[in-house]
N, C-alpha and C positions, 0 to 999 in steps of 0.2 A: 843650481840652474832651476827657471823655471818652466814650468809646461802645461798652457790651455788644453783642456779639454773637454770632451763632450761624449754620455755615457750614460747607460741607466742602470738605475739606484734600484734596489732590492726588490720596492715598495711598486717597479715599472713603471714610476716617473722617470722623465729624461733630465739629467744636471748636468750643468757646466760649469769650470771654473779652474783655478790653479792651481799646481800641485810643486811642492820643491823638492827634488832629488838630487842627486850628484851624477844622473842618466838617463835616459830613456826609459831604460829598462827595471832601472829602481824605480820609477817614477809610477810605471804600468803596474808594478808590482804591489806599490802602497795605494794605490786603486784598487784593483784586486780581493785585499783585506780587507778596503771598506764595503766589499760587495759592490763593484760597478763593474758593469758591462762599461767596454769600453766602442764608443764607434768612433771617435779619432783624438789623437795628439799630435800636437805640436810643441815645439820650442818658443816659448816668449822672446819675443823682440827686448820686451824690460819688461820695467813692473808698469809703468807709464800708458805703455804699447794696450796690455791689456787692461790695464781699466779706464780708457780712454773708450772700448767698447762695452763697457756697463754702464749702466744708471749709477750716477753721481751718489758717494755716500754725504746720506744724512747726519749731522749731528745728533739726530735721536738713535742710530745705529752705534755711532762711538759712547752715547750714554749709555747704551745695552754693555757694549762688550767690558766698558768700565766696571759697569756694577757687577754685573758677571766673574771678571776677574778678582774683583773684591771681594767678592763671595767665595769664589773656590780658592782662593789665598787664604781666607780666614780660618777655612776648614782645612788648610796643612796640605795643600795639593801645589807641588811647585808649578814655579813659573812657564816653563818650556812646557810642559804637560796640559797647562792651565790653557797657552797660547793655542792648543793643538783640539782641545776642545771645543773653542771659540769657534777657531776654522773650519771644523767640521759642521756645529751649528748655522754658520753662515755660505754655508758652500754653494759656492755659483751665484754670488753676487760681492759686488767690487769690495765692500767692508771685508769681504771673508779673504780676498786677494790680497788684503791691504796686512791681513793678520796672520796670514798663510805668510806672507812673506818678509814680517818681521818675527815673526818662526823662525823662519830658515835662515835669517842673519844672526839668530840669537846660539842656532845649531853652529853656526861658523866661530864662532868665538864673538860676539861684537855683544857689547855690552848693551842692557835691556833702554836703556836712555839715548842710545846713539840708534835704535832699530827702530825706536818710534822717534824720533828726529828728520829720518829720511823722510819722512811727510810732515813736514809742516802746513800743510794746505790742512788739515785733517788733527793734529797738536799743538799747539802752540807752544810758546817757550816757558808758559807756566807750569802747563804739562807736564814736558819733559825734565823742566830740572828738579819738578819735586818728584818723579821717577826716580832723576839720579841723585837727589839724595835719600833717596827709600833705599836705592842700592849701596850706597856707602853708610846708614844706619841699619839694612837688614830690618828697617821699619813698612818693605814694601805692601803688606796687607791695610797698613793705615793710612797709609799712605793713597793708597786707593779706596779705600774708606772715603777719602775727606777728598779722593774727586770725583767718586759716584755722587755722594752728597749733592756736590756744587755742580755739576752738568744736569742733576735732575732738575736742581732749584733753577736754572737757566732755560732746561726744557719746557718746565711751568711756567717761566718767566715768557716766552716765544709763545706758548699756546697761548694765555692772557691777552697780549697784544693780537693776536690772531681771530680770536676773539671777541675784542675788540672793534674789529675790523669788519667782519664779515655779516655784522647783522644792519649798517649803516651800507652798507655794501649791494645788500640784497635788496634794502629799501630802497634804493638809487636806482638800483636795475627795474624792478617792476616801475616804477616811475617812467625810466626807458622808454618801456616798453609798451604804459599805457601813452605814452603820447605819439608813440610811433602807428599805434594802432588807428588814434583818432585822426591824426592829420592823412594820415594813409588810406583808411576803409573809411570810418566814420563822414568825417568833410566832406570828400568827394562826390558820395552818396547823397548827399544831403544837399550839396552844393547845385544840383541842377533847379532845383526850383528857384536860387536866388541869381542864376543867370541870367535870364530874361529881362531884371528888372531895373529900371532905366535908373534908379536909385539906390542908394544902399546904403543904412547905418555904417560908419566908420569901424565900427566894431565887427561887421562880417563883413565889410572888404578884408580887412587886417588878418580877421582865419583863415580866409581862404588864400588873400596872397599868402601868409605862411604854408598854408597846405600845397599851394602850386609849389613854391619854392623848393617846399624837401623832396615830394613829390621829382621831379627836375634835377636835384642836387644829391641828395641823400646819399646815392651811394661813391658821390668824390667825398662827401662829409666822412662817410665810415671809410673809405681807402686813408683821409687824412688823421684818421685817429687811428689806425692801425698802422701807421707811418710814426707817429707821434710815440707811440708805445714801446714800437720795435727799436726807436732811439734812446728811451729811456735804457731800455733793459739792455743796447751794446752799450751807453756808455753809463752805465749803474757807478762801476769803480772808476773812473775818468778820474782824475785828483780835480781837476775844474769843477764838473758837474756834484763830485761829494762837498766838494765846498758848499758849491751853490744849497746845495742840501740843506746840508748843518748850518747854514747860516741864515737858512729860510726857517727850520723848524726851532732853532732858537730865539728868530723874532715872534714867533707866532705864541700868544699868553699861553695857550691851557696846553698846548703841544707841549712847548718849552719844557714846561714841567715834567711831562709823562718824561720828556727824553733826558732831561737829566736825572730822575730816579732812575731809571735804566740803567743811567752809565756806574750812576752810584754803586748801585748794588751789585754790579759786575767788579765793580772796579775795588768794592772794600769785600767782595764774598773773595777775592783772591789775595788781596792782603792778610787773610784770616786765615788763608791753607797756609800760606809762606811762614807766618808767624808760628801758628803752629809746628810748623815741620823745622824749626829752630833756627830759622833766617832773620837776620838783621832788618831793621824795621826801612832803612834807606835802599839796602836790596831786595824787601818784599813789595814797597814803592814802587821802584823802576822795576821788575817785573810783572806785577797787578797791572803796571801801567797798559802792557799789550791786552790786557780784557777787553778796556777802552775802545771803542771804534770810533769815536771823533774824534779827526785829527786837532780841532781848535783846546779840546780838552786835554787832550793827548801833552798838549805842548804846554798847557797850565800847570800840568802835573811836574812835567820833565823839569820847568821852570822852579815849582815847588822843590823837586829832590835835590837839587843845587843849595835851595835855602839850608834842608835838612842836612846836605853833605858838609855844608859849610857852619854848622854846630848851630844853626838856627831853632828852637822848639818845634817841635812839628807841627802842635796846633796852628800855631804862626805861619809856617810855614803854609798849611794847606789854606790859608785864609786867602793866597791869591787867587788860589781854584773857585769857580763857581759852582764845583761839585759838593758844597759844604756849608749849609746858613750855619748864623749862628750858633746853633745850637747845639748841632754836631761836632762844632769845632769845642765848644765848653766840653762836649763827652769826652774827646779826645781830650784833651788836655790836663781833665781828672785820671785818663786811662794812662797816660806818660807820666802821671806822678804817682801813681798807685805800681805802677810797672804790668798793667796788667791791657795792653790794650790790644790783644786780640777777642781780647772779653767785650770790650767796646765797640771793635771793627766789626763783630757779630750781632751786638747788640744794634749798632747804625743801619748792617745789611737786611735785619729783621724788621726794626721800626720802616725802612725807603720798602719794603716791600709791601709792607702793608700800605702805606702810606699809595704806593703804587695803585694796588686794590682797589682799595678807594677811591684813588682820583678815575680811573677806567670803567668804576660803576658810576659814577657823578656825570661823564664825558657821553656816558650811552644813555642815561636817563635824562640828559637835555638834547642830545643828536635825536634820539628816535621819535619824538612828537614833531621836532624841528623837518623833518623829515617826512615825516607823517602829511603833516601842514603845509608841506610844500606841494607835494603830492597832490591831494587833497585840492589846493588851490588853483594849481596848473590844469588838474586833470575837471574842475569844479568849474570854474570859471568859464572855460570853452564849452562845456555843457551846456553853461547857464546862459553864453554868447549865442550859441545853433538855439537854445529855446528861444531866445527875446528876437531874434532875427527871424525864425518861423512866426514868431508873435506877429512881428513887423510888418511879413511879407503880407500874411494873413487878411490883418487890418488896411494893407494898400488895397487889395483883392477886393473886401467888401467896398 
């Protein structure tokens, strides 16, 4: 059973979180040990119930507890003991609920691949089955080895693109901002002395009806981008709208790119645990395949592992995928005649990530002058409009 609660810790900080017992009273009591004052418990609804009221685990949190576990498995500290320290680690937040309670199904008898299977939202099926087969080779410390490795390389991979993002990002906002300022305070201000005049350059009529207009509008403009956003984000997973996605970001030249290295290197860094951990190259395929988050690729692949299943070369095979120039497909196909092609599948995940690199420092050193100069021009121009316009008015005056 489990049981939320809320308590304070030694240190007279207050923590919450979940506890698994076979009672109430066992429950208060393995509280107790770890030093909590208790100010109440309850019985969980499920495991659902309560981490529906925590903040959402991150993927950087199941990269901790990976490496973690990797760690204390390599230095001889078993698995149940291993899981018990995690949960204390993270106590009073949903990771630590999530690990607290594939604990306590591992304490029940259920094997340690069917305990973290109960979340798939949080494992995926690469996860789990090379758990269950660390448990049927007794290879479990290497086994997580080689998925601390690759959720770190993923984690790098997510900050990069983040990265990425956020300095073209920031540029756009002060942009925002400076024109919101000028059509707002700026214009306005300025604007009284070119009232009066029974004529007007076309160029400050044109600022000032824009200034009247946002002035007037502005805040249905910001209600309809705030509308606009809040639909992105309910229909993010829509299967409609992910299409529309992926089928916009792969027409687009320099996107394109970035996004197929992504998938690439997702998709060959878990070909390269499977193979490692002594899986068939057709079953390390169709499971790598879940790394993949595009569906249109997703289906190149599946289409590939048919070729493969049906005694086709692999190289050949993967050549229908757009996930592979050239050149990659020659590597593989030296690496299936050599026998050695998780040596290759590492080698390809190495080169697309540099490669990645690359393309994301090339992508931000033409965005931010691009950017820069737009700025710049928008914020320049209306400047140089209000000066040639006071010029204007000036010269009518004399």
């Amino acid at each position: 059973m489990l049981f939320n609660y809320k308590g304070i810790a030694k240190s007279g900080a207050q923590v919450q979180g979940v506890v698994g017992a076979e009672s109430k009273v066992l429950a208060i009591n393995n509280l107790k040990k770890q030093n909590i004052l208790i100010i109440s418990i309850s019985e969980a609804n499920s495991n659902i119930s309560f981490l529906a009221k925590q903040s959402k685990p991150t993927y950087k949190d199941f990269e901790f507890i990976t490496s973690e576990l990797s760690l204390l498995l390599d230095n001889g500290v078993k698995i149940d003991k291993s899981l018990g320290i995690l949960a204390k680690a993270k106590i009073g937040t949903s990771a630590g609920a999530v690990i607290e309670t594939i604990s306590l199904k591992i304490n029940k008898g259920a094997s340690l691949a069917d305990a973290f299977a109960e979340f798939p939202d949080y494992f995926d099926s690469l996860y789990v089955n090379l758990i269950k087969i660390g448990e049927e080779t007794a290879t479990l410390p290497e086994v997580f080895a080689g998925l601390s490795t690759n959720m770190k390389f993923k984690v790098a991979l997510q900050q990069k693109i983040t990265q990425a993002l956020v300095y073209p990002l920031v540029i756009l906002s002060v942009c925002l901002l400076a024109i919101f300022f000028i059509f707002n305070f700026v214009v306005p201000n300025m604007s009284v002395m070119f009232r009066e005049q029974e004529s007007l350059p076309f160029y400050t009529e044109l600022i000032l009806v824009i200034s009247d207009w946002l002035i007037a509008y502005q805040h249905f403009l910001f209600i309809g981008v705030l509308i606009f956003i809040a639909m992105i984000y309910t229909n993010w997973q829509n299967l409609k709208f992910k299409t529309f996605r992926e089928n916009l970001l792969s027409d687009l030249p320099i996107i394109k790119s970035l996004f197929v290295q992504t998938e690439r290197i997702k998709f060959c860094s878990g070909v390269v645990l499977m193979l490692q951990a002594g899986i068939k190259i057709d079953n390390a395929v169709a499971l790598a395949c879940g790394n993949v988050k595009s569906d249109l690729l997703q289906k190149e692949i599946n289409f590939s592992l048919k070729q493969i299943r049906q005694g086709e070369p692999i190289a050949q095979a993967l050549a229908s995928s757009s996930l592979f120039p050239g050149f990659y497909l020659s590597l593989i196909e030296v690496g299936e005649q050599s026998g050695k092609l998780d040596t290759v599948f590492n080698e390809i995940t190495t080169r697309s990530r540099t490669e990645f690199e690359l393309s994301v420092s090339k992508l931000i050193n033409i965005i931010e002058p691009l950017l820069i100069l737009v700025m710049g021009g928008i914020v320049g121009s209306v400047v140089v409009t209000m000066m040639l316009s006071i010029t204007t008015v000036n010269d009518i005056g004399l």
